[in-house]
C-alpha angles and dihedrals in degrees: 000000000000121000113188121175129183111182107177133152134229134198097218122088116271095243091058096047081037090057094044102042078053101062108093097209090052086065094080098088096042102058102023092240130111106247120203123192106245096178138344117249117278086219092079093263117114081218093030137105113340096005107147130206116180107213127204127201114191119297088343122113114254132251134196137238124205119200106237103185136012134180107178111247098006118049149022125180119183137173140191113263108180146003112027143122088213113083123195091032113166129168108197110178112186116191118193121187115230135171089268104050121272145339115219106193095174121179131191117190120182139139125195141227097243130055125261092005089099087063091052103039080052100060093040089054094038092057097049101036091057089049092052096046099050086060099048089092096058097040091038 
């Protein structure tokens, strides 16, 4: 099992780094992929329970993410849905307002099905996450 955690801080307020890591569309750059919207949240939020976004890296075939749980402002849980070789993947960003702006503690669990890919599927997201990351201050 993977265990990957990004804690950063921002100096913007959380509902404004909240309202831009929702977006779907805004995930590209983050995680190197290219992210299309599938379906809006049930719960009333355009980003919010059972919104979908398929995601496609390279040659590869896509796969899809549902949000599982949002709390607007403070949290956004999201697992993949379809079309993976990882299994238990779960995306958990947590955003606390602080006198300073925003804390983003972001983890990302998974395992795969096949030996060995989990390794390699880690230090690819680890890398671009952490660039994209790095960047969502000044695109937020």
């Amino acid at each position: 099992m993977q265990r990957l955690v990004f804690d950063l801080d921002y100096s913007q307020p959380a509902a404004r780094i909240f309202a831009y890591l929702a977006e779907h569309e805004n995930l590209a750059p983050l995680f190197g992929t290219s992210v299309r919207r599938l379906r809006d949240g049930s719960d009333g939020h355009r980003n919010g329970v059972d919104s979908a976004r398929e995601l496609r890296i390279g040659p590869l075939p896509p796969f899809e993410e549902t949000v599982v749980e949002f709390v607007p402002n403070e949290l956004i849980r999201y697992r993949i849905t379809h079309g993976s070789p990882l299994r238990d993947h779960e995306g958990t960003m947590r955003f606390t307002a602080s006198a300073s702006g925003t804390n983003l503690h972001y983890e990302i669990v998974f395992r795969a099905i096949l030996p060995g890919l989990d390794a390699v599927i880690a230090a690819g997201l680890r890398r671009n996450v952490s660039r994209g990351l790095a960047r969502v201050g000044a695109l937020a």
